[in-house]
FIMI-706637 format. One record per residue (C-alpha): x, y, z; residue in one letter. Coordinates in steps of 0.02 Angstrom, whole numbers, padded with zeros to 5 digits, always signed. Example, Ala and Ser with C-alpha at 12.3 -4.5 7.8 and 13.67 -1.06 7.14 Angstrom:
+00615-00225+00390a
+00684-00053+00357s
//
This chain:
+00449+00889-01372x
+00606+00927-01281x
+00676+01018-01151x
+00870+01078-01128x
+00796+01216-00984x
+00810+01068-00864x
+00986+01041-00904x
+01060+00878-00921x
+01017+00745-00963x
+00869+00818-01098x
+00696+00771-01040x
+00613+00701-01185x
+00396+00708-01190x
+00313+00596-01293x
+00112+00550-01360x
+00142+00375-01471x
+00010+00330-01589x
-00023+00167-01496x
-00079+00258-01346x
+00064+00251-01251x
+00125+00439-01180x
+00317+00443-01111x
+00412+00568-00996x
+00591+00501-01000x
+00777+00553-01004x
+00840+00559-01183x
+00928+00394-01213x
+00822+00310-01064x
+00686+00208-01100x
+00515+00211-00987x
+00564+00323-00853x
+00391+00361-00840x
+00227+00324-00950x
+00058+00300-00946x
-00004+00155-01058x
-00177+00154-01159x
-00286+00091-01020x
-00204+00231-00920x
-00082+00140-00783x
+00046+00216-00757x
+00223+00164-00739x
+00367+00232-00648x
+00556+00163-00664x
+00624+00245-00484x
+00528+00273-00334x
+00391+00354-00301x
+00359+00469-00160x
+00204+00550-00103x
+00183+00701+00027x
-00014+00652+00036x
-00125+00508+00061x
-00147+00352-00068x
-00343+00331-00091x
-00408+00173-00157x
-00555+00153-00275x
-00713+00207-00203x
-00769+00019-00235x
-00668-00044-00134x
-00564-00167-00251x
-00394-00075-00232x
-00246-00215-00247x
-00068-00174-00184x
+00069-00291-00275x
+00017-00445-00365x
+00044-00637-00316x
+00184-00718-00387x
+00271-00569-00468x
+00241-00400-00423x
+00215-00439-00236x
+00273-00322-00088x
+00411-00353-00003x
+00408-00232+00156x
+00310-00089+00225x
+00380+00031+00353x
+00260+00106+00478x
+00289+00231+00603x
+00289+00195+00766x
+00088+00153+00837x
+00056+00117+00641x
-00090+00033+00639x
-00178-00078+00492x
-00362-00095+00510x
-00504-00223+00444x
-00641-00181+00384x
-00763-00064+00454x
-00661-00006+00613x
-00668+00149+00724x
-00581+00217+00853x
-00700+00129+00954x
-00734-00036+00881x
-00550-00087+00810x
-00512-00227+00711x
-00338-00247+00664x
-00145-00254+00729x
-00065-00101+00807x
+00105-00075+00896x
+00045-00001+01087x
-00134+00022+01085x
-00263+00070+00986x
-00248+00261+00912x
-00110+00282+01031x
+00034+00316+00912x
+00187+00312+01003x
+00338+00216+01021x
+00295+00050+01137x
+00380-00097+01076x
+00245-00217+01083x
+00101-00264+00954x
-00095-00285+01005x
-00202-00371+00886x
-00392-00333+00907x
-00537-00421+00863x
-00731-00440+00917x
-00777-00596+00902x
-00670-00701+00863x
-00457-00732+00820x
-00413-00875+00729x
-00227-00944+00701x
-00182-01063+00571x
-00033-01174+00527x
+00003-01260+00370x
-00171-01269+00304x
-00367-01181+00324x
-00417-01272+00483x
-00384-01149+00621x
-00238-01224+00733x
-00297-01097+00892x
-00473-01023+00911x
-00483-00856+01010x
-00670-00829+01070x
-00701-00641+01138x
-00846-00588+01244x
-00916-00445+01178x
-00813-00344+01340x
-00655-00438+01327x
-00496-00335+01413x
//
């Protein structure tokens, strides 16, 4: 199927018979398709005006090691990234400011609750953080 209402270029639609389905530019290949076990891939960028939700399972992977991989992410200011099962009240994770204060404060706090562990060059812990449970 195509379209010349969209102007140009021509927006070409397309179901393959090996599963594949295309929406592309005439004379473009893969500007966008979704392949037979349904991933889907996209030659520009992507923006979203929502949320990205990961599998309900849990196993949600962004990028891949060696190729693949991501290369920055932007936060706003007082982004946060949490670990695991953390609230408001019991963070784990690295914030810029404090915790669900998100604002502009130019410094980073990393929480934890038990423990922080740094390492260097290998997987024995070069610096060992222990927190009381009602560290400041």
């Amino acid at each position: 199927m195509d379209s010349t209402t969209a102007g140009t270029p021509i927006w070409t639609m397309i179901a393959r018979n090996d599963g594949y389905f295309l929406l592309g530019r005439s004379g473009v290949s893969n500007d966008f398709y979704f392949d037979p076990s349904g991933n889907a891939t996209f030659a520009g960028n992507v923006t979203i005006n929502g949320s990205i939700a990961g599998n309900s399972n849990n196993t949600t992977e962004v990028g891949t090691y060696s190729t693949g991989a991501i290369k920055r992410i932007r936060m706003v200011q007082g982004g946060e990234l949490h670990f695991g099962d953390t609230t408001t009240g019991a963070p784990l994770g690295i914030t810029e400011g404090n915790w669900n204060n998100f604002g502009d404060n130019d410094y980073l706090s990393i929480y934890g609750r038990s423990q922080i562990k740094f390492y260097s060059g290998g997987i024995n812990p070069a610096l060992r953080l222990t927190l009381g449970t009602n560290s400041t």
